[in-house]
C-alpha angles and dihedrals in degrees: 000000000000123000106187116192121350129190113219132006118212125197131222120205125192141150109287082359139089110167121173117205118199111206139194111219094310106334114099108237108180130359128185127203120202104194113190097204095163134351097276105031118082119180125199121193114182120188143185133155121260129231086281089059083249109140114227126191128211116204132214131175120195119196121192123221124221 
């Protein structure tokens, strides 16, 4: 996936959630989800669409060690 320039980045805040979304002109190109689920698990899922226009997600948990 690859997203080039984009012209302006919004932010999403929720509870447990913080997600930013790039847009081009008016089309979202990227977007990233940071989900808290415990204290020590963190989850990213960063999406953009593929050449098709189809949006894919790639997942990531984090877990921190005491």
């Amino acid at each position: 996936m690859s997203v080039g320039k984009v012209d302006r980045v919004r932010t999403v805040v929720e509870p447990r959630r913080f997600c930013t979304i790039a847009y081009a002109g008016s089309q979202a190109v990227a977007r990233a989800w940071r989900i808290l689920g415990t204290l020590n698990e963190m989850t990213i899922v960063q999406s953009a669409p593929d050449q098709f226009g189809v949006w894919r997600d790639d997942v990531s948990v984090y877990r921190r060690q005491f």
